[in-house]
C-alpha positions as CSV (number, residue, x, y, z in Angstrom):
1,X,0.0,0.0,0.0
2,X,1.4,3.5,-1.0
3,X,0.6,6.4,1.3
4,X,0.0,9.6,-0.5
5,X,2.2,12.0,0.0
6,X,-0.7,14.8,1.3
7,X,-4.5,14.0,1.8
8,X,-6.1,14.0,-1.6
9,X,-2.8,13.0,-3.8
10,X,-4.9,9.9,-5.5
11,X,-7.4,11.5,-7.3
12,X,-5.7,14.6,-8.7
13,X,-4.4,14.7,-12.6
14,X,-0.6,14.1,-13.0
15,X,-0.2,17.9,-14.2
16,X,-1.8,19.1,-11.0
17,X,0.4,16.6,-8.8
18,X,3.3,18.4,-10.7
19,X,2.0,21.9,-9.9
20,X,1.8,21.2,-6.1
21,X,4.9,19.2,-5.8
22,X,6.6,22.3,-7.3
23,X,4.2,24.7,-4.7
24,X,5.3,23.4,-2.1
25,X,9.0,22.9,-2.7
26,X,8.8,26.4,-3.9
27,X,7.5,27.1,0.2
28,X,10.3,25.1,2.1
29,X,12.6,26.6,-0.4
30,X,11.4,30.3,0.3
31,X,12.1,29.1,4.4
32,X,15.6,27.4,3.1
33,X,14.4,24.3,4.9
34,X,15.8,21.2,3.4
35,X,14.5,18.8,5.2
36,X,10.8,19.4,4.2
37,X,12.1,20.1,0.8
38,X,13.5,16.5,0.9
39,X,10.4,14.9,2.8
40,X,8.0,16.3,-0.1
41,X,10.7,14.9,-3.5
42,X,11.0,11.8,-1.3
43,X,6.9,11.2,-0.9
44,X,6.3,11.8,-4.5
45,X,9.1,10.1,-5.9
46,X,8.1,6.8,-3.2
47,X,4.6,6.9,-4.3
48,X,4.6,7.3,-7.7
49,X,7.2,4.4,-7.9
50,X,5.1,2.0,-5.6
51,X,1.8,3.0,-7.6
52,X,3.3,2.5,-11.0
53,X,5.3,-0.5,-9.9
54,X,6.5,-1.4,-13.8
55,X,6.9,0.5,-17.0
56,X,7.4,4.7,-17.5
57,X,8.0,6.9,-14.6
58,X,5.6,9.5,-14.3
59,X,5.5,13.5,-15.0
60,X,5.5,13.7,-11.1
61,X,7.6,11.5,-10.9
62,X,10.4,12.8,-12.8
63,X,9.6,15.7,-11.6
64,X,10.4,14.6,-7.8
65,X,13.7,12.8,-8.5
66,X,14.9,16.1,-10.4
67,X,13.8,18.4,-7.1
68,X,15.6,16.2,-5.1
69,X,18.9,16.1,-7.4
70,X,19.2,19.2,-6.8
71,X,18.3,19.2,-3.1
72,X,21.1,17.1,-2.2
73,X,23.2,19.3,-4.8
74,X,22.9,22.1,-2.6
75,X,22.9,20.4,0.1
76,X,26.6,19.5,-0.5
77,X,27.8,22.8,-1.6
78,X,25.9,25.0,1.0
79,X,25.0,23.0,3.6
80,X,26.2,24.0,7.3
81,X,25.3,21.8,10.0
82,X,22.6,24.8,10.8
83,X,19.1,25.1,10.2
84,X,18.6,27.3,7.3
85,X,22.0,27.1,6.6
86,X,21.9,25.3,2.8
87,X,21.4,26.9,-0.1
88,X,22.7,30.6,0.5
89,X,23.8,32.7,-1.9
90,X,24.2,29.5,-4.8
91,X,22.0,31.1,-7.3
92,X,19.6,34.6,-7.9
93,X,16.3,32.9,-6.8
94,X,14.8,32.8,-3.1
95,X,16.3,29.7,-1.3
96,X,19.6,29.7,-3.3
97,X,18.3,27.3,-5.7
98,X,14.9,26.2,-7.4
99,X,13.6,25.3,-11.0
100,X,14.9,25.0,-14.2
């Protein structure tokens, strides 16, 4: 049994799964906090794995696994033992890092 990552996950359209897993990242980023950052890539990417179980990865999916590349990117260049500490000054955006 997959958990969903946030009450309602199931029933929403891939796109919109997408556009909240990028929401909310987009909010721990704006706070610097990794962890949650991490928690959020991590449920997506586990549940959309256990859901699928074979063939194509999904948009959310993807989507997931590249949020938390580049998570634990920043994580290794910016990351001070410190809460809030990660992320400063790595790019122009809020956060030190984000999409694209």
């Amino acid at each position: 049994m997959a958990l969903e990552p946030w009450p309602g996950y199931q029933s929403m359209t891939q796109s919109r799964r997408r556009e909240l897993l990028e929401f909310k990242i987009d909010e721990a980023r704006l706070r610097w906090d990794l962890l949650t950052a991490q928690l959020i890539a991590s449920a997506v990417a586990n549940y959309e794995a256990l859901e699928r179980a074979d063939g194509e990865p999904t948009e959310a999916e993807k989507a997931a696994e590249s949020f938390a590349k580049k998570i634990k990117e920043s994580a290794a260049r910016g990351f001070s033992g410190e809460a809030g500490g990660w992320g400063h000054g790595l790019s122009e955006e809020a956060g030190g890092w984000g999409h694209g």
